[in-house]
Backbone as CSV, one residue per row, in Angstrom:
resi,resn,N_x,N_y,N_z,CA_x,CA_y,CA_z,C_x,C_y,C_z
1,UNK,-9.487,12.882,2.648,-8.056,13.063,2.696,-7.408,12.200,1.606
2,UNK,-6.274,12.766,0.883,-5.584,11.904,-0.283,-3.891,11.094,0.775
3,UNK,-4.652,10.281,-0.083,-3.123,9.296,0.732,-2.545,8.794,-0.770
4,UNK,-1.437,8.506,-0.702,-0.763,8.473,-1.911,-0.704,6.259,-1.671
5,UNK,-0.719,5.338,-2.625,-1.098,4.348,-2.681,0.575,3.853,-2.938
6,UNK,1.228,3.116,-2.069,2.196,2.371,-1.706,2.593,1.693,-3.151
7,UNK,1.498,0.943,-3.811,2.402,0.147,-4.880,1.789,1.025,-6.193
8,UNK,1.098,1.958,-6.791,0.795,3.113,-8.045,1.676,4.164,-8.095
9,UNK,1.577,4.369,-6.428,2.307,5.754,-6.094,1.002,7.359,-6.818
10,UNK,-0.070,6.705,-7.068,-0.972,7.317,-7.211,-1.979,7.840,-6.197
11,UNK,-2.190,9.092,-6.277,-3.145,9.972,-4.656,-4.519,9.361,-4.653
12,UNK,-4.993,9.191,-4.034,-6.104,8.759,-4.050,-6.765,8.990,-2.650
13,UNK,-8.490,8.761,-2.525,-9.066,9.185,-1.818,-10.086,8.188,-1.454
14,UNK,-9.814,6.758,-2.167,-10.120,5.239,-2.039,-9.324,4.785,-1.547
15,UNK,-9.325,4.340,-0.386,-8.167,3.512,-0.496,-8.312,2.344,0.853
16,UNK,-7.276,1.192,1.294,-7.272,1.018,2.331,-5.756,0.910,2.814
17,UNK,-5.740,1.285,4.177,-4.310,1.284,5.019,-4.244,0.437,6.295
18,UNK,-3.156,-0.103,6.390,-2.742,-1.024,7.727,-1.589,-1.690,7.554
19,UNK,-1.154,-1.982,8.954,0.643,-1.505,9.185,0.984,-3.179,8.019
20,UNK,2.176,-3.106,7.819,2.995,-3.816,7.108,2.869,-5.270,7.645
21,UNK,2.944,-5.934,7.241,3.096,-7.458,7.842,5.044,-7.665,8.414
22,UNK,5.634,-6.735,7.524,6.961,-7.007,7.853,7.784,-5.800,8.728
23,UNK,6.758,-4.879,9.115,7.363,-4.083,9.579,5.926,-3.189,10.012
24,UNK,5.795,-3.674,11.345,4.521,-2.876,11.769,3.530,-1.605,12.182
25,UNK,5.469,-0.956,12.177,5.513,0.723,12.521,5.101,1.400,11.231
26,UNK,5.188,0.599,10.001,4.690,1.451,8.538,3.510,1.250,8.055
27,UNK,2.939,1.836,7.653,1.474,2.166,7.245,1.707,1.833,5.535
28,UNK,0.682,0.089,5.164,0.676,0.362,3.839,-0.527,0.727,3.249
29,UNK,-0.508,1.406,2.133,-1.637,2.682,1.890,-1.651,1.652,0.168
30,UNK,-3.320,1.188,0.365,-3.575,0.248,-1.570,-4.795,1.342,-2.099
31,UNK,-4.841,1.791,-3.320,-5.765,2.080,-3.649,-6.388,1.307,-4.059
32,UNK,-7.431,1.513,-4.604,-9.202,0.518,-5.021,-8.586,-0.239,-5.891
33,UNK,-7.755,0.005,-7.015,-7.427,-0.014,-8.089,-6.364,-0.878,-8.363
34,UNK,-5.430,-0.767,-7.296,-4.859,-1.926,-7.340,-4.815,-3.145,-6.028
35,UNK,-5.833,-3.053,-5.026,-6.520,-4.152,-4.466,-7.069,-4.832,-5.655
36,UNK,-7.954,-4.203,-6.281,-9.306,-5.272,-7.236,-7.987,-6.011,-8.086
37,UNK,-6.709,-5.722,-8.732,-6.456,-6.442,-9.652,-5.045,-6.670,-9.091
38,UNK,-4.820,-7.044,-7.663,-4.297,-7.576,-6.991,-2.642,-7.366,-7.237
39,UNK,-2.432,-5.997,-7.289,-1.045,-5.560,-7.249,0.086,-6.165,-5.891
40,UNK,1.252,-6.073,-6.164,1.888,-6.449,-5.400,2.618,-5.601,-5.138
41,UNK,3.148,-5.404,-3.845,2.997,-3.940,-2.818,4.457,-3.874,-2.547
42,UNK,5.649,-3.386,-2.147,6.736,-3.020,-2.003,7.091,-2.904,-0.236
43,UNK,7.481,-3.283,0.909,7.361,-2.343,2.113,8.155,-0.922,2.151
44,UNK,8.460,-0.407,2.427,9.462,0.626,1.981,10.232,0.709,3.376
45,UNK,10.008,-0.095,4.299,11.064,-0.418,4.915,12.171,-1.417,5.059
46,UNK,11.484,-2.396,4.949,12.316,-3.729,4.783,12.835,-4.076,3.246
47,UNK,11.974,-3.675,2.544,11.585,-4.060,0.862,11.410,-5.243,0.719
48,UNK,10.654,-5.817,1.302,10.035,-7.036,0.880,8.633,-6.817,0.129
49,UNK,8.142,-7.993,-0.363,7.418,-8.016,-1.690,6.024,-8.458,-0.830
50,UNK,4.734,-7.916,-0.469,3.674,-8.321,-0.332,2.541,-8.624,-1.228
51,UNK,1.486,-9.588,-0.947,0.444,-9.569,-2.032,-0.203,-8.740,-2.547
């Protein structure tokens, strides 16, 4: 299944997901790609800034 990656906004079919630290009802979705080089993630509910 393609899940689209929270901070690329790129589809992907790598990836990992689990709820928000700031908002637990949202699902954040990282691809491989930007875990390994440690992007920083957006919530898209609250908009706060995660690692």
């Amino acid at each position: 299944m393609l899940k689209k990656c929270t901070t690329c906004g790129s589809q992907t079919r790598d990836y990992s997901e689990f709820p928000s630290p700031y908002d637990p009802s949202v699902k954040i979705v990282r691809c491989k790609s930007c875990r390994r080089i440690s992007l920083p993630y957006v919530c898209p509910s609250t908009g706060k800034i995660g690692p």
